[in-house]
N, C-alpha and C positions, 0 to 999 in steps of 0.2 A: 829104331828107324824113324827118320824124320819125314812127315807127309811129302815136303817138296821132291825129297831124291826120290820119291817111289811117282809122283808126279813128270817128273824130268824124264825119269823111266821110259814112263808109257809114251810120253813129248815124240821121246828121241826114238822109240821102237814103232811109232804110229808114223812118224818123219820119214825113217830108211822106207818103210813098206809102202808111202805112197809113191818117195820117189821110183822106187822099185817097178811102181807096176806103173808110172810116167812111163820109164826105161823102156819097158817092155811092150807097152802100145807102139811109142817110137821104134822101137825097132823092128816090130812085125810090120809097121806102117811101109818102112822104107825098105825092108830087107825081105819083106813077104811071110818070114817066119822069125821064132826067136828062138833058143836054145835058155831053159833057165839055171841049167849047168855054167853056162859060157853066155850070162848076160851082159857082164861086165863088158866083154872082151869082144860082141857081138856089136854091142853097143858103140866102144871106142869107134871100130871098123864105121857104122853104119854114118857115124857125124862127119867123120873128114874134115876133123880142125877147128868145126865150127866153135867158137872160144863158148859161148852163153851155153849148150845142151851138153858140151862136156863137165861143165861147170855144175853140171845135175849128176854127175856120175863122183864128183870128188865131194856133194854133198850126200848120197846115199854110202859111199862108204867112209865120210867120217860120222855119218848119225852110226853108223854097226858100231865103230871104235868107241863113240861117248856110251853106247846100249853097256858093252864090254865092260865097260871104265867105272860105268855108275853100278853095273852088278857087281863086280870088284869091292865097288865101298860097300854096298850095301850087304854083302855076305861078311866082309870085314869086320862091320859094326855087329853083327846077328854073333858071331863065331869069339867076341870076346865078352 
């Protein structure tokens, strides 16, 4: 295992959780409460379009997909 993927790792896992809990001030802010079952989708609701704070929702879940992607390699590389 090469230090940078295990680096990128933590990048993109420490990435999702801040946008995450942005998200979720934002939406307790504007909605009064959040649901973190239904953040995503609490979230979409609470912007109405606004183009820049949705634009924090398509970065917290492609940082999950890279988290996903780079576990992927790195259990690849461990398993051969």
């Amino acid at each position: 295992m090469e230090p940078v993927d295990i680096a990128l790792l933590f990048a993109a896992v420490a990435f999702a959780i801040l946008s995450r809990s942005a998200m979720k001030r934002f939406v307790a802010r504007r909605l009064g409460k959040s649901s973190d079952a239904l953040l995503e989708i609490d979230f979409w609701k609470a912007t109405s379009g606004e183009a820049l704070t949705r634009g924090l929702l398509f970065v917290e879940v492609l940082s999950w997909a890279a988290t996903v992607l780079l576990v992927a390699t790195l259990a690849s590389r461990v398993l051969q």
